[in-house]
C-alpha positions as CSV (number, residue, x, y, z in Angstrom):
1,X,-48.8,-97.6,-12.0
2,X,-50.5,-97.4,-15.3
3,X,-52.0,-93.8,-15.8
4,X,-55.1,-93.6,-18.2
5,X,-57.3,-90.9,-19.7
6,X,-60.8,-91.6,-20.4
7,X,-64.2,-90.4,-21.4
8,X,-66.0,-89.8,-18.1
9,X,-64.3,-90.1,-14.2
10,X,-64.5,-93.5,-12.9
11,X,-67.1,-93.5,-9.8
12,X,-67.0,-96.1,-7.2
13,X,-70.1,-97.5,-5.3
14,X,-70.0,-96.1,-1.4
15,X,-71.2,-99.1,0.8
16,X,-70.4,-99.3,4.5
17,X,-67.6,-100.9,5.2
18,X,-68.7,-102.1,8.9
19,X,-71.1,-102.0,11.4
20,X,-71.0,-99.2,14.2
21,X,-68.3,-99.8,16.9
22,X,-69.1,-99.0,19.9
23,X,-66.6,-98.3,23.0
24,X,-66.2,-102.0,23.9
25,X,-67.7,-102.6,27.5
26,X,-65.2,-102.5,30.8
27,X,-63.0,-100.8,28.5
28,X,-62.5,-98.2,31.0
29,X,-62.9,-100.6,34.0
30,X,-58.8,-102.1,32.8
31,X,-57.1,-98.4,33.0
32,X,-54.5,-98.2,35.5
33,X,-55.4,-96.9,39.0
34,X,-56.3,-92.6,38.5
35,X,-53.4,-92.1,41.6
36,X,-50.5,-93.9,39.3
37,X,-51.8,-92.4,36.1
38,X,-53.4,-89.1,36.7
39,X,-49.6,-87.1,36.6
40,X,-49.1,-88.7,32.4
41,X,-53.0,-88.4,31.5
42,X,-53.1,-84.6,32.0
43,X,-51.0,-83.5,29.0
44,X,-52.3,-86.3,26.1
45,X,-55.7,-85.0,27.2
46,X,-54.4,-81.3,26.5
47,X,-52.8,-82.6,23.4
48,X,-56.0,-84.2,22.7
49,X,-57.6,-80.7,22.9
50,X,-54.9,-79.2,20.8
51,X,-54.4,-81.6,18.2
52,X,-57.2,-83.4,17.9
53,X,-56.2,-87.2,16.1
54,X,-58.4,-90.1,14.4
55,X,-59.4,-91.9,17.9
56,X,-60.6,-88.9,19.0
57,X,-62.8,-88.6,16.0
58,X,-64.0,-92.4,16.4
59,X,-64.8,-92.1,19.4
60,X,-66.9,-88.9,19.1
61,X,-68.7,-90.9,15.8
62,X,-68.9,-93.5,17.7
63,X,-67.5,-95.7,15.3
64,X,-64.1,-97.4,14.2
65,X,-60.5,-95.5,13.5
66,X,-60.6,-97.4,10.3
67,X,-63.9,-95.8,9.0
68,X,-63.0,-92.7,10.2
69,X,-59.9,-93.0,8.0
70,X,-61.6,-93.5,5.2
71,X,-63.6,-90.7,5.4
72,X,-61.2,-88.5,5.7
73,X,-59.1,-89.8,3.3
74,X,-62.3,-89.1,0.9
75,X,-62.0,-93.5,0.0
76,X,-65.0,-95.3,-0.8
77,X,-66.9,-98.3,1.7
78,X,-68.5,-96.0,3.8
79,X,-72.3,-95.3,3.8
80,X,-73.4,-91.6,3.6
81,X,-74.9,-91.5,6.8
82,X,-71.9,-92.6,8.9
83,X,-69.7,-90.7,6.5
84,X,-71.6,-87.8,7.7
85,X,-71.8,-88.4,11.0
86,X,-67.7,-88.4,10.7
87,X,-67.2,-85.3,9.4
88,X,-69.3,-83.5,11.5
89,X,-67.6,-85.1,14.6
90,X,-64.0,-83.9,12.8
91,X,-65.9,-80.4,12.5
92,X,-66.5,-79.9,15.8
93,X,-63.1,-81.1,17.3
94,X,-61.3,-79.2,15.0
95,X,-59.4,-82.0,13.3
96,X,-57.2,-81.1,10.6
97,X,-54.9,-83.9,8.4
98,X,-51.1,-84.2,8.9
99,X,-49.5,-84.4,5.7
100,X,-46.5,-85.9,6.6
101,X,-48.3,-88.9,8.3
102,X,-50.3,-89.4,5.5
103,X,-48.1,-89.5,3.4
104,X,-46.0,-92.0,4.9
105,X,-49.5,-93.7,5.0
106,X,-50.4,-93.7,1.5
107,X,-46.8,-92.9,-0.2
108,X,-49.0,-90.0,-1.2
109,X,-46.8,-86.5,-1.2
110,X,-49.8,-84.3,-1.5
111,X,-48.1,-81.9,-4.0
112,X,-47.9,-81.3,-7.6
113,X,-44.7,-80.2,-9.5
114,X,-44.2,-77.6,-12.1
115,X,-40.6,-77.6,-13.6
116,X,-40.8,-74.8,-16.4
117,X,-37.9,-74.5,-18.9
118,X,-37.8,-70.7,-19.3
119,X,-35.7,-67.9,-18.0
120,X,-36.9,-67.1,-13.9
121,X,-37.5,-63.6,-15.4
122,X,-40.3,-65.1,-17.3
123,X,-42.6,-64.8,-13.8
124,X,-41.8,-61.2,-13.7
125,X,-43.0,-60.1,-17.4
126,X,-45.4,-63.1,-18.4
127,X,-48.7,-62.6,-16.5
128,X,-49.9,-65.8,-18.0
129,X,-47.9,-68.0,-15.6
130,X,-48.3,-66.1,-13.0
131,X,-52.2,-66.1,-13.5
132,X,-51.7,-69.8,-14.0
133,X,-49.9,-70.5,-11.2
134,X,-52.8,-68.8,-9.1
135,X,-55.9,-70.7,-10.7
136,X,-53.2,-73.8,-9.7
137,X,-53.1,-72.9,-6.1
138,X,-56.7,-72.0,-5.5
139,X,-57.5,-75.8,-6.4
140,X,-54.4,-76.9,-4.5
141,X,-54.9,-74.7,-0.7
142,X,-58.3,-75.9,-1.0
143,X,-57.7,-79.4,-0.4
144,X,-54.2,-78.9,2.0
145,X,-51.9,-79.2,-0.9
146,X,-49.3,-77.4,-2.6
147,X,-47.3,-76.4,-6.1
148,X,-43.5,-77.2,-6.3
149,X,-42.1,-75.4,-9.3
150,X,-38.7,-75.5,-10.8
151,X,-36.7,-73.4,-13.1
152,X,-34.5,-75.1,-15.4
153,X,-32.1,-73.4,-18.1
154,X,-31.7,-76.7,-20.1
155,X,-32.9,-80.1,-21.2
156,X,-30.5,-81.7,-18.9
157,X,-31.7,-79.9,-16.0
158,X,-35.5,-80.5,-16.6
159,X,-34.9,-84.7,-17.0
160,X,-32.7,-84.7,-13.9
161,X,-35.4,-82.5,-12.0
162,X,-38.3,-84.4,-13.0
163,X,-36.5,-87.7,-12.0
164,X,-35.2,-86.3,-8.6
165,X,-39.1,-85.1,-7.7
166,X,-40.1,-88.4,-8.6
167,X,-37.5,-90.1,-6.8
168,X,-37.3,-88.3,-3.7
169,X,-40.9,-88.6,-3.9
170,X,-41.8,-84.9,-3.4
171,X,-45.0,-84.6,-6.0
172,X,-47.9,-86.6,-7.0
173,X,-47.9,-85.4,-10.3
174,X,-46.6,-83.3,-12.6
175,X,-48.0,-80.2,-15.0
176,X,-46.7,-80.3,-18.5
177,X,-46.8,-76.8,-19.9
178,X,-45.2,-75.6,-23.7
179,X,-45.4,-78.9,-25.1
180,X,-42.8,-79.6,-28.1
181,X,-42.6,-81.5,-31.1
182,X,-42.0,-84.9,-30.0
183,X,-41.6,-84.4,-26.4
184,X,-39.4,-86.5,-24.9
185,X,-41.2,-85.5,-21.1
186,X,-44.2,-87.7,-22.1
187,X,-42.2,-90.9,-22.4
188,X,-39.8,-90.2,-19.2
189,X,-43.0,-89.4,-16.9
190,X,-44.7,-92.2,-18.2
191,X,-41.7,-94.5,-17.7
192,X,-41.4,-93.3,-14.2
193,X,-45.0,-94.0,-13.4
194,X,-46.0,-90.5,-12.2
195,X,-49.1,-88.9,-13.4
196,X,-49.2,-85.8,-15.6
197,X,-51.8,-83.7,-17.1
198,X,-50.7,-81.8,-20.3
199,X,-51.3,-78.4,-21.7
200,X,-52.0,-79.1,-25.1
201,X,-52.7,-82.3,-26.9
202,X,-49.1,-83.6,-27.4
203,X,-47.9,-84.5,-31.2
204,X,-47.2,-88.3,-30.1
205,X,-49.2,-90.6,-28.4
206,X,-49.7,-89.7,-24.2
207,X,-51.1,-91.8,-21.6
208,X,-52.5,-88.4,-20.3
209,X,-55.2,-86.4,-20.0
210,X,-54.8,-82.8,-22.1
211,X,-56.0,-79.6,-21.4
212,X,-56.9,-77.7,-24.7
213,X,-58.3,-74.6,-26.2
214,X,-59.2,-74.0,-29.6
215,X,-57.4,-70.8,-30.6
216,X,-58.7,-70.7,-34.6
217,X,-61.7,-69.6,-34.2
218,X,-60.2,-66.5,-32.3
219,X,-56.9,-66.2,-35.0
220,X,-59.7,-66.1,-37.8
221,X,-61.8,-63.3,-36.2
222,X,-58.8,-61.5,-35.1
223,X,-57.5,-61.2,-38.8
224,X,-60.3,-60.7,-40.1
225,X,-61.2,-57.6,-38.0
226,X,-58.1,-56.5,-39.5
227,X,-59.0,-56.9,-42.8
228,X,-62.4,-55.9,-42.2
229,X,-60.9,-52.5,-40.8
230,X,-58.7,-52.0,-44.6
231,X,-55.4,-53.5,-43.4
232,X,-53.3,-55.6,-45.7
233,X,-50.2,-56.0,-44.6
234,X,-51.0,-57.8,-41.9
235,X,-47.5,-58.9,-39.7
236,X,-47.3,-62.3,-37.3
237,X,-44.8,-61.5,-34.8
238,X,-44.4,-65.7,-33.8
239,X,-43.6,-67.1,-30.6
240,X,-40.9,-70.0,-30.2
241,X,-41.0,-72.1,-33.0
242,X,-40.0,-75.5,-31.0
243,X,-43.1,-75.1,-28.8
244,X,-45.9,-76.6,-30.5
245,X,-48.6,-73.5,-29.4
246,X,-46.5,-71.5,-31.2
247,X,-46.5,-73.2,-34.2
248,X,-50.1,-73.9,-34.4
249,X,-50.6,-70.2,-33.5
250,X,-48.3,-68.9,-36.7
251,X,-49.8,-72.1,-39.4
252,X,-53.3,-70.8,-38.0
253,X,-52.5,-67.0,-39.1
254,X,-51.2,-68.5,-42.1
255,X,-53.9,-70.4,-43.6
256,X,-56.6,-67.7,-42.4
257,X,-54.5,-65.0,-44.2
258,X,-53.9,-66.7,-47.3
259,X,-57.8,-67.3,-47.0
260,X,-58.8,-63.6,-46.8
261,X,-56.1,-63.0,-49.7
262,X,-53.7,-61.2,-47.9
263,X,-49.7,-62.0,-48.0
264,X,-48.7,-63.8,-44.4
265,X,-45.7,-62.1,-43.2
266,X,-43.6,-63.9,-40.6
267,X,-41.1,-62.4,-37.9
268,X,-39.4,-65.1,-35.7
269,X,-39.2,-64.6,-31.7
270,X,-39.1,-66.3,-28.8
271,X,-42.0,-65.2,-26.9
272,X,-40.0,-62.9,-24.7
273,X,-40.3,-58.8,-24.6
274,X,-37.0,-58.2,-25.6
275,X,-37.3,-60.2,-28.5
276,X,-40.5,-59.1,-29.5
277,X,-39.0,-55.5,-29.4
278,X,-36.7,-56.4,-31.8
279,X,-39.1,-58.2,-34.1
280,X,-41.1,-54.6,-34.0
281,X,-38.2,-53.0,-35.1
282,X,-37.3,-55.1,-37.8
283,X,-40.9,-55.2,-39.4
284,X,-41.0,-51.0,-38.7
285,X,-37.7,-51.0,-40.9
286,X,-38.8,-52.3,-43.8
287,X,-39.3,-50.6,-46.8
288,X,-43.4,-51.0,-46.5
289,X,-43.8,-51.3,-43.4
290,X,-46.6,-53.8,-42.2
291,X,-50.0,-51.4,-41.2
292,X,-51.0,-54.1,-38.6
293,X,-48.8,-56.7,-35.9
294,X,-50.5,-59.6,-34.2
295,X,-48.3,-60.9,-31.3
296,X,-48.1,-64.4,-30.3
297,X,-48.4,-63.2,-26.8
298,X,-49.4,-60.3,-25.0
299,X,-45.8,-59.2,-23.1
300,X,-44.4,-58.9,-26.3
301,X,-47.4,-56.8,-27.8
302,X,-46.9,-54.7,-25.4
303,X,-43.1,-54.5,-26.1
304,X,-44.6,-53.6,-29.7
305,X,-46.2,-50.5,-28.4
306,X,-43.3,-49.2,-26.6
307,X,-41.1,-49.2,-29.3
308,X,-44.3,-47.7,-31.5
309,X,-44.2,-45.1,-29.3
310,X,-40.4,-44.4,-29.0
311,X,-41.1,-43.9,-32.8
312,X,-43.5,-41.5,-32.9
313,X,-45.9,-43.5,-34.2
314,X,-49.5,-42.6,-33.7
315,X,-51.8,-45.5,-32.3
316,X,-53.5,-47.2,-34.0
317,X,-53.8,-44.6,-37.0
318,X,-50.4,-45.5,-37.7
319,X,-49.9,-49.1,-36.4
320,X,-52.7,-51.5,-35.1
321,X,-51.2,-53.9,-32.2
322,X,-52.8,-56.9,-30.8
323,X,-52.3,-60.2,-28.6
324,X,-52.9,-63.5,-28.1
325,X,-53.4,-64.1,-24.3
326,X,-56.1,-62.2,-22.9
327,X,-53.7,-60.8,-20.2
328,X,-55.4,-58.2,-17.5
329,X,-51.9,-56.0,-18.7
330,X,-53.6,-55.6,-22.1
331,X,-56.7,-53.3,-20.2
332,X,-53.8,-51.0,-19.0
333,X,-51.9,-50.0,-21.4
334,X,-52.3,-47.1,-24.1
335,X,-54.3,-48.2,-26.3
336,X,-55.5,-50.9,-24.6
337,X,-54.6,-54.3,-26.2
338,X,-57.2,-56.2,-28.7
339,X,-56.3,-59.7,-27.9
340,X,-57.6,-63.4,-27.6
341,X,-59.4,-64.3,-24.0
342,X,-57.1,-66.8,-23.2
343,X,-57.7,-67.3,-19.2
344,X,-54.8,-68.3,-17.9
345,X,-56.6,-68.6,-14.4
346,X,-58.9,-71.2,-15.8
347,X,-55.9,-73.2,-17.3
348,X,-54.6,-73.3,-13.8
349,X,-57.4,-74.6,-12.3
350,X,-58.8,-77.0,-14.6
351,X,-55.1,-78.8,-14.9
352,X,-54.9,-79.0,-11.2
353,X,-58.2,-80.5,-11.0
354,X,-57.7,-82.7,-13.7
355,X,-54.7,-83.7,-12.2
356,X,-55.8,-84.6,-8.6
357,X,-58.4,-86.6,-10.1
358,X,-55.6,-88.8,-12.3
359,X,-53.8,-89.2,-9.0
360,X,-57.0,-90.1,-7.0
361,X,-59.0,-92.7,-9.1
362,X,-56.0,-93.3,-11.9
363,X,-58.1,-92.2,-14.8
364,X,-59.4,-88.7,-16.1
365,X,-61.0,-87.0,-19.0
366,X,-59.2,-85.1,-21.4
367,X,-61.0,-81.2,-21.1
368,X,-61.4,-79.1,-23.4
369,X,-62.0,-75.1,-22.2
370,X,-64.0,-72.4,-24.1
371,X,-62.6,-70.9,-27.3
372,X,-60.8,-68.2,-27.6
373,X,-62.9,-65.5,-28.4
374,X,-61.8,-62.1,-29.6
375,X,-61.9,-59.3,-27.4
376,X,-61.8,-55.7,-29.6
377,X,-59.9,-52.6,-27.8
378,X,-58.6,-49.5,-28.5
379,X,-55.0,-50.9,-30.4
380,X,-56.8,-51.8,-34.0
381,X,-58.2,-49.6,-35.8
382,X,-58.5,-48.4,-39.8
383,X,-55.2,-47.7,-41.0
384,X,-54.5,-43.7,-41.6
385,X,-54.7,-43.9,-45.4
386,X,-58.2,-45.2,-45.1
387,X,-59.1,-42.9,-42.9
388,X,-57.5,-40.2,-44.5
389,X,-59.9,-41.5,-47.9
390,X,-63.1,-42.1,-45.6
391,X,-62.8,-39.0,-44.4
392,X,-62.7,-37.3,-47.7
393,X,-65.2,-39.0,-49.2
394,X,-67.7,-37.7,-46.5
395,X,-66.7,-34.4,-46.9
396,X,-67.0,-34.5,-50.7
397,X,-70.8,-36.1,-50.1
398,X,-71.8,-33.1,-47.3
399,X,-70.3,-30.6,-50.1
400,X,-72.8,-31.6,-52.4
């Protein structure tokens, strides 16, 4: 199946697909005899009760099994008032989809996958995919699905996973999350035929719908609050240079630094705590130390603290520290962490909705979420030397 993106969700007409049907007359009259049949009828008729299934609902609505599944399957060719009249008869008797059945029905498997390249400890210290992962599911319970993720350790391991999911035909769809230059999962889903939504608008050409958020407008404001506050040595503690959001993040703080006429300093990492640690360490080692670190990610800004602390440093009057992903972690930590409002809830969402839509009508829009806008906290602040001169100053102007 060919996968598209486009500029608007394709709507289909609803039109009824057939006139009423009622229960056909001397239908009941051709039952067997109630003395040879009543011992068998008892328990479908509690099963009935239990597990309520289409004919039930058809003949409640008063209509055919195959409008009634196309209601509930959410197809079009129904008019609104039968399609009404359906659900409230599925209401009442408590009827409640099988997913196994339908998806033998409609080779649907009414799950998403989510194969992530990253250590497992990755859930446990990046809130992001955790918060991600949530927005996912609240899209997903809603409508009876469900998220299959996988943890790889290498390329190898993410092609065969994404093939055996496909394969065994376990997901619908797949999330694509820390897109890389050239990434070689764009052509393999597409040459499977699954659907995809990606995070990030992928350096080649994709068949599918992208999830996006512009991030310089927030890099620009975050430096320059920096500058604004007398910083200039102004460190970029940079994520991993393969993925292609951490690039963009490190050329953006690049470009705006050079802009505002400060020296960009660059310290490599990975996007991990421990390495982020390290970086701190390194840049606190130099000779002139930098007076400011922005993080490509909140975990490891947070690592940045810790090791500010072990130091003795004083924050922020002798370090300012700040983030990149808008993490709740960032409101409890001391100081608490200026960062970019990245919402990694409303990532999760709007790829799963995005998704489900790809998979239901085989188009979908590309989305693009609200920037990321700067949120100020108690981590930045004037470096000590200009506070040290501010301060002076004042007290020489009360003196005269």
């Amino acid at each position: 199946m060919q996968w598209r993106k486009t500029g608007s969700l394709v709507k289909q007409n609803e039109a009824d697909a057939g006139a009423v049907a009622p229960t056909p007359a001397g239908s009941r009259a051709s039952a067997p005899p109630a003395t040879a049949a009543a011992p068998r009828a008892s328990a479908p008729r509690r099963a009935a009760a239990q597990h309520p299934t289409i004919s039930d609902v058809a003949h409640a609505a008063g209509v055919s099994k195959g409008l009634v599944s196309l209601t509930l399957n959410d197809r079009p060719g129904v008019a609104q008032q039968t399609r009404d009249r359906i659900n409230a008869a599925a209401e009442q008797l408590g009827w409640r989809p099988n997913p196994g059945a339908r998806g033998l029905t409609m080779r649907r498997a009414y799950s998403l996958g989510f194969v992530l390249r990253r250590d497992p400890i990755t859930f446990e210290v990046d809130p992001f995919f955790a918060a991600f992962v949530a927005g996912v599911e609240q899209v997903l319970s809603a409508r009876g699905q469900v998220l299959v993720i996988s943890m790889v350790h290498d390329q190898e391991a993410e092609i065969g996973t994404y093939r055996r999911l496909h394969t065994d035909n376990r997901v619908d769809g797949f999330l694509i999350t820390d897109l890389l230059g050239h990434d070689p999962r764009i052509d393999l889903v597409s040459e499977l035929g699954s659907a995809a939504v990606t995070l990030g608008r992928p350096s080649t050409p994709s068949p599918f719908p992208a999830i996006t958020r512009d991030y310089d407008r927030g890099i620009r404001d975050l430096v320059g609050h920096l500058v604004s506050l007398g910083h200039h040595r102004i460190a970029h503690v940079a994520g991993d240079g393969r993925m292609q959001h951490a690039h963009g993040r490190m050329e953006r703080y690049v470009q705006v630094a050079r802009d505002l006429g400060i020296e960009p300093l660059i310290e490599p990492s990975d996007f991990s705590p421990e390495a982020g640690a390290k970086a701190t360490r390194r840049l606190l080692d130099r000779p002139e130390p930098p007076t400011a670190i922005v993080y490509a990610n909140d975990p490891m800004a947070v690592a940045g603290i810790a090791v500010a602390h072990e130091r003795g440093l004083q924050l922020p009057a002798d370090l300012s520290i700040a983030g990149m992903d808008g993490a709740d972690l960032g409101r409890y930590v001391y100081p608490t962490l200026t960062t970019l409002d990245n919402d990694p809830l409303g990532w999760g969402r709007a790829a799963a909705t995005t998704l489900l839509a790809l998979i239901d009508d085989g188009s979908a829009p590309d989305l693009t979420l609200p920037p990321a806008a700067l949120i100020r906290r108690n981590s930045t602040a004037a470096p000590r030397t200009i506070r040290s001169t501010r301060t002076t100053s004042t007290t020489s102007n009360k003196e005269t």
